[in-house]
MARTIZA-651364 format. One record per residue (C-alpha): residue in three letters; x, y, z. Coordinates in steps of 0.02 Angstrom, whole numbers, plus 50000, padded with zeros to 5 digits. Layout:
N
<aa->ALA&u->X&v->Y&w->Z>
...
// end
This chain:
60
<aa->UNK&u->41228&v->49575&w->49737>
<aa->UNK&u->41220&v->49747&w->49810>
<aa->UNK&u->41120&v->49874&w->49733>
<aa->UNK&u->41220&v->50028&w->49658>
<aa->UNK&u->41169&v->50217&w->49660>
<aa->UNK&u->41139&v->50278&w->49475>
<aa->UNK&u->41269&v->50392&w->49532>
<aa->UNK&u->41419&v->50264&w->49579>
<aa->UNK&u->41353&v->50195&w->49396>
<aa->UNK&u->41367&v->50336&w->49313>
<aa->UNK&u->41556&v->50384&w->49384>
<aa->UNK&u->41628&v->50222&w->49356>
<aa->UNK&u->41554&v->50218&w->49178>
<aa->UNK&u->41641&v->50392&w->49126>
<aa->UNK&u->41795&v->50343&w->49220>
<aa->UNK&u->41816&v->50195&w->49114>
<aa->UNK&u->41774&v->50276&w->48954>
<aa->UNK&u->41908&v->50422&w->48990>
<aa->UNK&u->42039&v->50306&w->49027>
<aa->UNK&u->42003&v->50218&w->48850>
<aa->UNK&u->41999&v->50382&w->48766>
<aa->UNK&u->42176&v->50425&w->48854>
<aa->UNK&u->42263&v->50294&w->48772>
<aa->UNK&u->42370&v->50328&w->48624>
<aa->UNK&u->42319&v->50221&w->48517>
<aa->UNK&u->42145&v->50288&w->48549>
<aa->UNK&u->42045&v->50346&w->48352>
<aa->UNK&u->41928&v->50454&w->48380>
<aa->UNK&u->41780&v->50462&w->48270>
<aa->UNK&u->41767&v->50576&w->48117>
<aa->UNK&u->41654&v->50740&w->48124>
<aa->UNK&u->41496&v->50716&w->48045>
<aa->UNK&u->41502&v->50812&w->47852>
<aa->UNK&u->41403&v->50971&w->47819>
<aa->UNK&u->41285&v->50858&w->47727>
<aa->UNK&u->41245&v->50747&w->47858>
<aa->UNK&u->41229&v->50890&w->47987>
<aa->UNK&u->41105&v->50984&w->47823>
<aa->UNK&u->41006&v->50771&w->47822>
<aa->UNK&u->40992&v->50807&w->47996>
<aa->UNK&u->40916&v->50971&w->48005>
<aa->UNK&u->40789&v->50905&w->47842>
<aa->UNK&u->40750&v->50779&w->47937>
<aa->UNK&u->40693&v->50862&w->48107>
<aa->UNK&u->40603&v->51023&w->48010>
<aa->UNK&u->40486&v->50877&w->47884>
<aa->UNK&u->40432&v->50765&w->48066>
<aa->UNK&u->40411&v->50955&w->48137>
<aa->UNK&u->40302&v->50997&w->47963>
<aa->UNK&u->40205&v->50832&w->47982>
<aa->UNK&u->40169&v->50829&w->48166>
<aa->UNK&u->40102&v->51005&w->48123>
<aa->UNK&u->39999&v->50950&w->47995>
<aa->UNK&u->39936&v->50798&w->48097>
<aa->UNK&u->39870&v->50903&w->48238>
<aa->UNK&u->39779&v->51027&w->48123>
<aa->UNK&u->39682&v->50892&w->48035>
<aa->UNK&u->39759&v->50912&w->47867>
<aa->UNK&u->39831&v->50744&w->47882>
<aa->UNK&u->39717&v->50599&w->47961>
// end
């Protein structure tokens, strides 16, 4: 088996996806709610509030 560069890889993976996503029959996912995108931001700013917390010793 012949090693392949990350690069060939990389092409031939996003080639085949494209050519699935060119199809007609194709359904492309929904967008994400303005809830989900408001759990996501919660989410990131408490693990930001903790870590900060962590490395100033109020939580050990």
């Amino acid at each position: 088996m012949e090693k392949q560069s990350i690069e060939r890889i990389l092409y031939s993976e996003t080639e085949k996806r494209l050519n699935l996503m060119e199809q007609a029959d194709y359904e492309f996912p929904e967008r994400i709610a303005k809830s989900d995108a408001a759990m996501i931001i919660g989410s990131v700013a408490l693990c930001v509030i903790l870590i900060a917390l962590c490395m100033t010793g109020v939580i050990r």
